[in-house]
C-alpha positions in Angstrom: 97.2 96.5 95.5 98.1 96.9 91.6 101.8 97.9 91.2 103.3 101.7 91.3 101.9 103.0 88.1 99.8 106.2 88.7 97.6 106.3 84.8 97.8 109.8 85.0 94.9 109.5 87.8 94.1 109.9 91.7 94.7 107.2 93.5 91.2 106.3 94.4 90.2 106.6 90.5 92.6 104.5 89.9 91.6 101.8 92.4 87.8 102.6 91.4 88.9 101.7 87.3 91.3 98.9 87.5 88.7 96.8 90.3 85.9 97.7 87.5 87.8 96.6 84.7 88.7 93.2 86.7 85.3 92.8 87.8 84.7 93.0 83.9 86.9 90.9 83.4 86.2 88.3 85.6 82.2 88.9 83.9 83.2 88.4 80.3 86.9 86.5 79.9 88.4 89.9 78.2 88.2 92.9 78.0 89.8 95.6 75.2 92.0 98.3 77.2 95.3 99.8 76.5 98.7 98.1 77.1 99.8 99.8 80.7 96.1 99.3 82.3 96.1 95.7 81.1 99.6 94.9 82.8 97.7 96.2 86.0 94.8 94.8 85.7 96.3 91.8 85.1 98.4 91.8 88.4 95.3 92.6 90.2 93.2 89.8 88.2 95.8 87.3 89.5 95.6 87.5 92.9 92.0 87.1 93.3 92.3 84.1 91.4 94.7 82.9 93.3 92.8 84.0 95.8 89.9 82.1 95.3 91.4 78.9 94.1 91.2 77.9 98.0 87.2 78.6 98.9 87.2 78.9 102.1 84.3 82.1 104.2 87.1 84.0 104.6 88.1 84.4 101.1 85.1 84.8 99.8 84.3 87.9 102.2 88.2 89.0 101.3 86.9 89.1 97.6 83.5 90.5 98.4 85.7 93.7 99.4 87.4 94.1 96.6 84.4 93.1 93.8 81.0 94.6 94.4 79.0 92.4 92.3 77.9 89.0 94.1 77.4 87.1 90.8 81.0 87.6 89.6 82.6 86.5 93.3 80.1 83.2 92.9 81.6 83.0 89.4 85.3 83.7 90.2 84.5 80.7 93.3 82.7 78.2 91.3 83.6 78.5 87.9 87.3 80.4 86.9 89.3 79.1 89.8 88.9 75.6 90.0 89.7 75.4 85.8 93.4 76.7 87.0 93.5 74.6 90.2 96.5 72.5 88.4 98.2 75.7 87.7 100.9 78.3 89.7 99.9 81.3 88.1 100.2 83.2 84.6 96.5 83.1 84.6 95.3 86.0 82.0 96.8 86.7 78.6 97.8 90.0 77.2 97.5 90.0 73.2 98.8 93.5 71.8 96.2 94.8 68.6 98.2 98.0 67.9 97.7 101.6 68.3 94.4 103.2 68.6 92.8 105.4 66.3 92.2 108.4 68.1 94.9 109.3 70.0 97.8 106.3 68.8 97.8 104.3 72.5 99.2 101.0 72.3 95.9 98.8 73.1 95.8 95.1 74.0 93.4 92.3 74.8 93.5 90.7 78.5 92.1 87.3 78.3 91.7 84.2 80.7 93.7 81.9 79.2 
């Protein structure tokens, strides 16, 4: 999984949030989130690219586990991963927008470049 950062949560929170937030995502090409959870989000968002730029049944069913929505594993298979077939990673992009309002976190943009 993700790397050793605990986001002030329990571990299966954690999981729970950061799989949501790739499954997002993976949905919509970016999402808004604060530095730290975009750095793991973004380790996490890698893999499964990675993952599914060889489409084989067993992939698929190893991404199935992870992503509960059907329509964004067909989407990760058939649409994101072959665009980076040609490339060895470094997949997303994490774009820094400043602090937030409310509380002064450092929040960021993850994108598929």
């Amino acid at each position: 999984m993700p790397g050793t950062r605990k986001l002030g949560r329990a571990t299966d929170h954690r999981l729970s949030m950061l799989k949501g937030q790739m499954m997002y995502l993976f949905e919509n090409g970016k999402i808004e989130t604060t530095v730290i959870k975009a750095k793991e989000v973004r380790s996490l968002a890698e893999k499964y690219i990675t993952l599914a730029k060889d489409s084989t049944i067993h992939n698929k069913r190893r991404a199935m586990a992870a992503i509960s929505k059907e329509d964004v594993v067909k989407k990760l298979f058939d649409d994101i991963a072959p665009k980076y077939l040609d490339r060895n990673g470094g997949y997303t992009r994490i774009i820094r927008i400043g602090p937030r309002r409310g509380d002064a976190a450092e929040m960021a943009i993850l994108e598929l470049v």
